[in-house]
N, C-alpha and C positions, 0 to 999 in steps of 0.2 A: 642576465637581465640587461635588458640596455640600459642608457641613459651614464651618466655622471657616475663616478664611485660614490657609495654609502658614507656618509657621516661616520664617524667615529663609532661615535655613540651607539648607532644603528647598527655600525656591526660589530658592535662588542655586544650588543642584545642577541643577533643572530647567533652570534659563538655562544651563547649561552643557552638559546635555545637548544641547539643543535647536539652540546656537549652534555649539558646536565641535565635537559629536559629531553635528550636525544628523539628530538620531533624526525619524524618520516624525512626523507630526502624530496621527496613531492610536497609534502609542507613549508619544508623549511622555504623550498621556490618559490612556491606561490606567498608568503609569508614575506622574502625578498621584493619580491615585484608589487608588493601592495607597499612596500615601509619605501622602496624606490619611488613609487606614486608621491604617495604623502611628502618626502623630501624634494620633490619638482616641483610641487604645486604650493606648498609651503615657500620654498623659493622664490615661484613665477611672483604671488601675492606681498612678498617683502614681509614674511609671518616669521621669525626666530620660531621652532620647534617646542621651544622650553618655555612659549609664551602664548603659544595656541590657547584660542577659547572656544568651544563648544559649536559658537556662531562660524568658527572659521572650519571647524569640520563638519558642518553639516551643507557649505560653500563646497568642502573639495569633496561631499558626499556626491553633491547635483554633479561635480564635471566627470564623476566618473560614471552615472550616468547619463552624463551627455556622448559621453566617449562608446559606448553602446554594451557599455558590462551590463549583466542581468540583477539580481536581487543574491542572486546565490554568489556570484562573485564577490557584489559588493560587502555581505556579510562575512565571507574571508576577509577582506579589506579591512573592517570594522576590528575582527578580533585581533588582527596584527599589529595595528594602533593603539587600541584598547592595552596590549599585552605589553608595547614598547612603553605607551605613560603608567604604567602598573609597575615596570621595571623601575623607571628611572625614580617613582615613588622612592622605592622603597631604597632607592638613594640616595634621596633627598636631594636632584634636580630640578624635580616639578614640585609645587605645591597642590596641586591638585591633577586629575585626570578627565580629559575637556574631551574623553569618547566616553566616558562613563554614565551609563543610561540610553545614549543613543540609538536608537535600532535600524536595521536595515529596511530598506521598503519590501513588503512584505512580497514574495513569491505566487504566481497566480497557480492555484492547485490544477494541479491535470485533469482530466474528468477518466473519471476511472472507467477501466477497458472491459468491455463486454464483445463475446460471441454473438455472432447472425444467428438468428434463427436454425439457419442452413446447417452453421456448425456448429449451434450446441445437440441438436435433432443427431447430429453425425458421430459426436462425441458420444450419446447416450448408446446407439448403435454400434459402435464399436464395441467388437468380442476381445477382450483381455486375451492376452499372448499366452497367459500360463496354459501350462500342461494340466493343471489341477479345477476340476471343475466346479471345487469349493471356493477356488480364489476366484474362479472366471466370472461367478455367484456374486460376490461378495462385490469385485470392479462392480459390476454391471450396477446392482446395489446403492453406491456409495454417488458416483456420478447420478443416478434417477433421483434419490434424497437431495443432493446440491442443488440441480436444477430442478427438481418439482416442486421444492421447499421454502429454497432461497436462505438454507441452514449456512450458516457461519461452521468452518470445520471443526473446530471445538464444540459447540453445540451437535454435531454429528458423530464424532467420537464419545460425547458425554452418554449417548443413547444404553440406555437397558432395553434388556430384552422381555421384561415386564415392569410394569410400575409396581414403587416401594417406598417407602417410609424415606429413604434413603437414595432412590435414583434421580438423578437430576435430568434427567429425559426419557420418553419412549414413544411408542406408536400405538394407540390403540386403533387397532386395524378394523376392527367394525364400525367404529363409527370416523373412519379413515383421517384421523388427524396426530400430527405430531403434535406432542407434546417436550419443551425445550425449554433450559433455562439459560439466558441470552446475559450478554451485558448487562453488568450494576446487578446481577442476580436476578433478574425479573423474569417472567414466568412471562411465554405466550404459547399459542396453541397456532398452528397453520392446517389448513388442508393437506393433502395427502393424495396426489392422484393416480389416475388407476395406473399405468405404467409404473410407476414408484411402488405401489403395490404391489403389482404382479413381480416387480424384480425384489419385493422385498418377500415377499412369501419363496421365489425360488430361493435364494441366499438361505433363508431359516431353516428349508429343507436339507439345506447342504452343510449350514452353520455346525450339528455335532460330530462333523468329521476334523474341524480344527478345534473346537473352543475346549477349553482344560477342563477338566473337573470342578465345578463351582463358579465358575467364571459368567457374571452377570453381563458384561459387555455384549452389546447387538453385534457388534462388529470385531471381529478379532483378527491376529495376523496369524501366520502358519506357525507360529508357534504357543497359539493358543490364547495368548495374551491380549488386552485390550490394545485396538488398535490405535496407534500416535498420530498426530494431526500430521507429523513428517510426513509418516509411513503413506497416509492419504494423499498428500502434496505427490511424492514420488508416481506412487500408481498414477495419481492422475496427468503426469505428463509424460508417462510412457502409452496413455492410452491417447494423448493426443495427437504424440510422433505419430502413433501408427495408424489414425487418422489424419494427416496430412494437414492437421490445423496449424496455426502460428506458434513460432516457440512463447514459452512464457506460461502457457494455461496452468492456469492456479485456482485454487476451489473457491476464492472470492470472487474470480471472473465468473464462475456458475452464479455467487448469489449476484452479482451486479447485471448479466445476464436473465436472472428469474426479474428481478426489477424492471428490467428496462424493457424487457418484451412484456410485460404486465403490463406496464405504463401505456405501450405502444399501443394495445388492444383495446384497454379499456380507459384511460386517462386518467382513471381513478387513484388522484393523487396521497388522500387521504389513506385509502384501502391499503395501496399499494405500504404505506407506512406501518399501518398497526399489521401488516403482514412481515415488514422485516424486523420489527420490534424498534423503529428508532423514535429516540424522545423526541425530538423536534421534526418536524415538518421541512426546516431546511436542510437537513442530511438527505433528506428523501427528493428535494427539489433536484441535484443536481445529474437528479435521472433524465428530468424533462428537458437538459440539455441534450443527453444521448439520444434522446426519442430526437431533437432537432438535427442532430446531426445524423441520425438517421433517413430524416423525411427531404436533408438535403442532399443526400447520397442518389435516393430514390428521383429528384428533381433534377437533376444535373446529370443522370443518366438515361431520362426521361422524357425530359420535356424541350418541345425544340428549340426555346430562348433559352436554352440556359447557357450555352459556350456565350461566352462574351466575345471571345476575337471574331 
């Protein structure tokens, strides 16, 4: 860490984290570099440590975003301050703790990552590697439900293979809709289209060459057993690799995926809602930011003004 040696104090805390609290060797660092902050800038201001108030670290909060740390930085910063007047509490140095309540600015959420068109179409197409034409069934299957669904993997795994007193999902295939019971335990019904269909009728035909004796699960693995949301995670990124899509694909990029090409087609922001079961309206808005970054994808590859230089 650059800067000045540590206070005493400070790294008699550090030895104590390290010792008795045996924090990560990457903790203890970043842990250093945030208690080294605070004793410079406590400094620069003419602030004794042991005399800090609230106002004065919400002062060296701004300089360390002025400095260009992010939110996630400065929340390590917070806990290492917070940790160091916690200590010296409770050795009756400070009389109170002047980070205690303070939060960090809050982090801007990512807009969560969806497949093109192109590659989730691609992804559904891909034939599974196995030898075994109950599992090839079953991929094909799993991936047509994510994205013709917009099912959460747990509500895909929950599936029976008929409704019961006692299943908490199924398909009633005549009248083509799933039936899922989603967050907070709440019951919705989606559509069910023909593709997800036809790959769901192949799979049933193949399904009693795996499934055990009694085994109500739609979906089993080769050992008969109901299938684990892992076990779907795995499959679905070996069926990605061997379509050549991005690492990373995971069966909520299918449902954010079923979203956001919904969105794109029909704008039906509503629809689009009571279709992935969310209570609020704003979980469901920050599709319409994917659709924008979509439609700017399409305009800047597009349109002749769009290069600026």
């Amino acid at each position: 860490m650059d800067g000045p040696p540590l206070a005493e104090g400070i790294a008699h805390f550090l030895q104590h984290l390290r010792v008795e609290r045996r924090l990560a060797p990457r903790t203890l660092a970043m842990y250093g570099d945030a208690l080294g902050w605070l004793q410079q800038m406590a400094a620069d201001d003419g602030v004794p440590l042991v005399e800090a108030q609230a106002h004065h670290v919400r002062g060296w909060m701004v300089q360390l975003r002025e400095r260009g740390l992010g939110p996630r930085s400065i929340a390590i910063a917070l806990a290492a301050w917070r940790g160091l007047y916690k200590h010296w509490g409770r050795e009756r140095q400070v009389a109170h703790n002047p980070v205690q309540g303070l939060r960090p600015p809050k982090a801007p959420k990512p807009l969560p990552k969806a497949l093109s068109v192109d590659q989730a179409v691609a992804l559904a197409q891909q034939p599974s590697s196995s030898d075994n034409p109950a599992l090839r069934a079953r991929d094909h299957c799993i991936v047509e439900l994510l994205y013709g669904c917009g099912l959460r993997v747990g509500e895909l795994t929950s599936l029976d293979v008929e409704a019961g007193p006692d299943a908490a999902g199924w398909i009633d295939v005549p009248d083509a809709t799933a039936h899922v019971l989603g967050k907070g335990r709440k019951r919705r019904s989606v559509p069910v289209g023909g593709p997800a269909l036809r790959a769901l009728a192949a799979w049933v035909a193949e399904r009693p060459a795996l499934a055990a004796p009694g085994e109500t699960a739609l979906l089993v693995s080769r050992h008969g057993a109901r299938l684990s949301d892992s076990q779907v995670r795995t499959r679905l990124q070996g069926l990605a690799r061997d379509a050549g899509l991005p690492t990373g694909v995971h069966p909520h990029m299918l449902r954010h995926s079923y979203a956001s090409h919904l969105l794109q087609s029909s704008g039906d922001l509503r629809g689009v809602q009571e279709l992935l079961g969310h209570a609020s309206i704003t979980t469901t808005q920050i599709y319409t930011k994917l659709d924008f970054q979509h439609l700017a994808k399409v305009y800047d590859a597009a349109h002749p003004r769009a290069k600026r230089k």
